[in-house]
N, C-alpha and C positions, 0 to 999 in steps of 0.2 A: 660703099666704103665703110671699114670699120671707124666706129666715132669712140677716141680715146675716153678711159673708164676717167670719171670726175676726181677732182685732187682727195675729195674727203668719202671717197668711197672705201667701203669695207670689205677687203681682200679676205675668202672664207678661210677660217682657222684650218690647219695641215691635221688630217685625220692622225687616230694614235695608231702606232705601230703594232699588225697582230706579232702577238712573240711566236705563233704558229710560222711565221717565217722567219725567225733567226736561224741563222747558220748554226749546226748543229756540230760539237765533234765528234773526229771519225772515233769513237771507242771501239775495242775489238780489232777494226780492220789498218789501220795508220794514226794514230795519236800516240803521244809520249807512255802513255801508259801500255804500249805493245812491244816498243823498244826493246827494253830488257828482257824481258820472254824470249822475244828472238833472237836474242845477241845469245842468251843461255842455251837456248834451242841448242844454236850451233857449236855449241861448248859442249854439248850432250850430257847438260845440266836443264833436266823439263821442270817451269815453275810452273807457269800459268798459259791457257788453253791462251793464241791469237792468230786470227790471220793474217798478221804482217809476217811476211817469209822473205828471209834477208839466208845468201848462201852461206855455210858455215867456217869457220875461221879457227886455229888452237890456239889464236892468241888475240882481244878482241879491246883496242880503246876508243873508249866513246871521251869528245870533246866536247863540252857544251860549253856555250859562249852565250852570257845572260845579255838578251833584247835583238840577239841575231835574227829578226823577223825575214821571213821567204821573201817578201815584197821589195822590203826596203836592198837587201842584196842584190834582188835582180835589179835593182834600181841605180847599181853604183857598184856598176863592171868595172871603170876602169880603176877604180880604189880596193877594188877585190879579185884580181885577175885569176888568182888559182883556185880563190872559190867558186867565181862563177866558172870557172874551166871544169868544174863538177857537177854545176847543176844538170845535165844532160841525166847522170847517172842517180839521184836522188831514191829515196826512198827504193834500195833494191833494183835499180833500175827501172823505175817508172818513170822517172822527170817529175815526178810531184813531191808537193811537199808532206811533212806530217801535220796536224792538227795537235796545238798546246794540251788540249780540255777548257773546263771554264771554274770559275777565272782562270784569262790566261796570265797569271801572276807568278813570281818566285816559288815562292813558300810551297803554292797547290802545284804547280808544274815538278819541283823538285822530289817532291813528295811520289809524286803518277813518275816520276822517270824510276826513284830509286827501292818502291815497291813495286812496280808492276802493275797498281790499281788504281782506279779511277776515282776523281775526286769524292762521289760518295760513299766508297769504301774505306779508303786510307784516310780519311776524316777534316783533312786540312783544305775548308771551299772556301776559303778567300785569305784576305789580306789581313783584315778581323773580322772575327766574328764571334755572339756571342757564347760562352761556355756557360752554359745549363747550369751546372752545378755551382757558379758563384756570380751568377745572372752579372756578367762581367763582358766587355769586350774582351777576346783575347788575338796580340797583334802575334801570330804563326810566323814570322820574318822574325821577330826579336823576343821570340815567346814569352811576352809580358801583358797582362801579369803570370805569376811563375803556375804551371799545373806540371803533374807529372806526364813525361813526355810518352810513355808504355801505357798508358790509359788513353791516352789520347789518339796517339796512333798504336795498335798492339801487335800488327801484322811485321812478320820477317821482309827485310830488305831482299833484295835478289843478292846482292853484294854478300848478306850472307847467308843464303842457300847455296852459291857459288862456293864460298869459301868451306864451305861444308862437305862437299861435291868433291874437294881437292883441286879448285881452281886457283891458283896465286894470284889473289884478288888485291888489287890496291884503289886510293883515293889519293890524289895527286892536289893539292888545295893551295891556299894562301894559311899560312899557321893558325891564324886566329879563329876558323871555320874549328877546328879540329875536336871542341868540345863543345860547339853548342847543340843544343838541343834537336833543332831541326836534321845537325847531318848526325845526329845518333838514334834519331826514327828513321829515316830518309835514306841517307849515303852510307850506315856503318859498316862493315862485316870486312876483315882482311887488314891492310895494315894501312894508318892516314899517315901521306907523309907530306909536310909540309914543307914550302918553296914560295919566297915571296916572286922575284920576278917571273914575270912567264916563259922565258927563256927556260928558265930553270925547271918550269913545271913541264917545258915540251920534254927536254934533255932528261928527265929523271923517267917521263912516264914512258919511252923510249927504253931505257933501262928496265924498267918494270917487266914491261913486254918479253924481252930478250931474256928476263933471267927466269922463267920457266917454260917448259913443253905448254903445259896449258894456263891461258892468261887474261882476265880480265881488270881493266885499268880506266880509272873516272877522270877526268880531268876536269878545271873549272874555272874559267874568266869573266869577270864582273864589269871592266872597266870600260865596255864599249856601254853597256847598260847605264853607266853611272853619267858619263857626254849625254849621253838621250836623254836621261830625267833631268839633265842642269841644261843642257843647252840645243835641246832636242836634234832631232836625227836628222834636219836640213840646216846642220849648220857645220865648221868647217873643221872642229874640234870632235865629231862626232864620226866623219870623214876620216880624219887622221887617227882615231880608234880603229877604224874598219880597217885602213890599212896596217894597222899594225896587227890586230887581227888573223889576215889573211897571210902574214909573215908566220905568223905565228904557227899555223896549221899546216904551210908549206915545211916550215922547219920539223916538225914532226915526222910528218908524210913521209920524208928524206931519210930518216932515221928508222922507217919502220923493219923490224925483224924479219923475217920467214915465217909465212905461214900467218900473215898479221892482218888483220883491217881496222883501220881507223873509222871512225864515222865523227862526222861533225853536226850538230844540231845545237839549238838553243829550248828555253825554257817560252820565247814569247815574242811578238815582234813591241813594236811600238806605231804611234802615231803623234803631233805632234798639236797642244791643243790651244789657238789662236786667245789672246790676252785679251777678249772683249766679254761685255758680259754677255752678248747672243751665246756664247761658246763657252760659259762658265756661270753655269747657274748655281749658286752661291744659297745652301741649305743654312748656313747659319744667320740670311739679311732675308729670307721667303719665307714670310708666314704660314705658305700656302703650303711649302713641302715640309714644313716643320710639324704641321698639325695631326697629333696622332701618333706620331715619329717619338719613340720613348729610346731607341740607340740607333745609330747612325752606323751602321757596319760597314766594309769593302775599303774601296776606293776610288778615285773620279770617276774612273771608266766604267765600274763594277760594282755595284750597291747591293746591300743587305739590309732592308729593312724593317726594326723590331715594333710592331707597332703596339698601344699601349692595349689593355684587353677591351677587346670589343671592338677596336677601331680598323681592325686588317684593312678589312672590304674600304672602305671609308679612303685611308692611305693610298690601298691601289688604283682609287677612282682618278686620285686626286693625281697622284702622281702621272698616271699616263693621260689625264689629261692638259697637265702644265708641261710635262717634256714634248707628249704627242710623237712627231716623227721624227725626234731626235733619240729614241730606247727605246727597246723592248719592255715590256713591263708586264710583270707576272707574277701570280701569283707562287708560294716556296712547292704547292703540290702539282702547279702546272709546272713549274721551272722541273723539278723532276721528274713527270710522265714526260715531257718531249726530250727530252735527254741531254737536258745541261750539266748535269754530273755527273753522267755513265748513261749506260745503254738506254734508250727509251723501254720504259716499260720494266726496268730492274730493279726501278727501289734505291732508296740507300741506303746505307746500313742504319738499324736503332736507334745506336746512341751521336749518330750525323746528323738526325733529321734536324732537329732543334737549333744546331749549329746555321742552319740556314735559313734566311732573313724569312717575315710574312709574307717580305714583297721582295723580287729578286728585278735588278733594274740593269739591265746590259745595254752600256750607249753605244747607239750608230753615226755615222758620220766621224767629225772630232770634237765634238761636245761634251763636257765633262762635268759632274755634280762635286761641286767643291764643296767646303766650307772652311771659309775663311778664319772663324775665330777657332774654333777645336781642333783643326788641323793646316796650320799655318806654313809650315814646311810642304807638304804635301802639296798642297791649294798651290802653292809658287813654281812647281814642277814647269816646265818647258812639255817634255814628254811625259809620257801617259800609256797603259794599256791597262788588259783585265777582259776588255770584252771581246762580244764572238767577231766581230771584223775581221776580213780578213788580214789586212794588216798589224794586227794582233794574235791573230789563232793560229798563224799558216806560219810551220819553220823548216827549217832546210833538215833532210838526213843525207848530206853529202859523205860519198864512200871515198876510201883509195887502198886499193888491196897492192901486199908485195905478196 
């Protein structure tokens, strides 16, 4: 008979996670950074070499809907009836989903959809991270503090290689996107036109489509994203997003031209991260993760860490031995050879490398690295993503051709 373990016995501590097995994204073959290549492919506008092979269309709107994760959808059919009535046909007809990149965040996903390139090339690999040049966080979502956006990122949008092409290329947004920074590296090229409700953004990008032979057309919804960060994605306000949502993309679909294909995808999914401190290890109240730690970069999910000179090795010890088998933990030259910012084995570009932490920390599970005093808002989140999980990394490319 087994004889229960003593009340004050010591259960062995959870080995650390190799970051040799974190889920990798698909770069090149299905992540957001293949998308546009192949939407342009089929516009018989060639940007960038991939093998995601989507059949070709003369008129082509991509949908994205910010925090529509693959998981969470298939998890809530009957709140999403016409999306998941698509999932069948995904990515080209595979059934699968795409892969975000990493982080799978706003800023770097927006970035990889609206160049074509992978987070170490288009430059933007987190939420913040430091800029070199004024040894500064800089937050890429509200680009603050201010750098020039064409140094930063210097490479052409697909929107305007298309638009160059002779494609009648639009951006279909909310007004207030229309001059920032982000969608003038990111999303530019062709004409932004802005629509606060989303009715108005189905109905106009609908219009777009139909008024040229050849057509590509961006669309953009925030709002299921913003229920997930305030009230995370198992609650009932997040639900009635999703449904409005899935109206949303039927209304489109309804309306599409001749010769049209819609595609729907987001930038990320979400996960949702429990208010205890097991699940919120708190960098601004832990000496332990503190030590060494000269800037605090990413986000809960998604860490960048700047460690002071001398201290890398030290940091990484430390860190993947306080998280263990709640994150991957790694070194900024390992995170790069296994291919968390592009292809393993491709490098990133020069002036990116620096941009990315000494120690790069992707949580598993739903455990997340807060800190409570320097990022207060953030730290209060419900929802959460950034890392490779699949409930994070996996998004829908749901078709619907007229």
């Amino acid at each position: 008979m087994v004889q229960p373990a003593p009340a004050d016995a010591a259960w062995p501590e959870p080995a650390p996670l190799d970051p040799r097995t974190a889920p990798v994204p698909a770069y090149g073959t299905a992540s957001l950074a293949d998308l546009l290549p192949a939407v342009a492919a089929g516009l018989g506008v060639p940007v960038h070499d991939t093998r995601l092979e989507l059949p070709p269309a003369d008129r082509a709107c991509v949908f994205l809907v910010d925090g529509l994760g693959w998981d969470v959808l298939r998890a809530h059919p009957e709140h999403a009836p016409f999306l998941t009535s698509l999932l069948p046909g995904s990515a080209g007809g595979s059934g699968r989903p795409l892969t975000s990149g990493f982080p799978s965040t706003t800023a770097t996903s927006l970035a990889s959809v609206g160049t074509g390139r992978t987070p170490g090339a288009h430059g933007l690999p987190g939420y913040t991270v430091l800029d070199p040049d004024s040894d500064a966080l800089m937050n890429q979502l509200r680009w603050q503090p201010w750098t020039n956006p064409h140094l930063w990122q210097p490479y052409p949008t697909v929107f305007q290689l298309a638009h160059a092409a002779g494609v009648a290329t639009s951006q279909v947004s909310a007004p207030h996107f229309e001059h920032t920074p982000l969608t003038e590296i990111a999303l530019s090229g062709g004409t932004f036109l802005g629509r606060l409700s989303g009715e108005d953004r189905m109905d106009l990008a609908a219009e777009r489509l139909a008024a040229a032979d050849r057509a590509l057309v961006y669309t953009y919804y925030a709002d299921l994203d913003g229920n997930g960060h305030r009230y995370g994605v198992d609650s009932d306000a997040w639900r009635g997003q999703l449904a409005h949502v899935d109206r949303l993309a039927q209304r489109l679909a309804e309306q599409l031209p001749p010769r049209s294909v819609l595609y729907v995808t987001a930038d990320h999914g979400m996960v949702d991260v429990p208010p205890t401190p097991e699940a919120r290890f708190d960098f601004d109240e832990d000496w332990e993760l503190g030590a060494g730690v000269r800037l605090l970069g990413g986000e809960g999910r998604a860490r960048h860490l700047y460690a002071v000179p001398g201290a890398a090795a030290d940091v990484h010890a430390v860190w993947r031995e306080v998280l263990a088998d709640q994150a991957w933990v790694a070194t900024r030259d390992e995170a790069i050879a296994l291919g968390w910012f592009g292809p393993p084995g491709a490098g990133v570009d020069d002036r990116v490398y620096r941009r990315i932490g000494d120690v790069v920390v992707a949580m598993s599970g739903t455990a997340a690295v807060v800190a409570t005093r320097t990022e207060p808002k953030e730290s209060a989140l419900v929802g959460m993503h950034g890392s490779v999980t699949a409930a994070e990394q996996l998004v829908p490319l749901l078709e619907v051709r007229s």
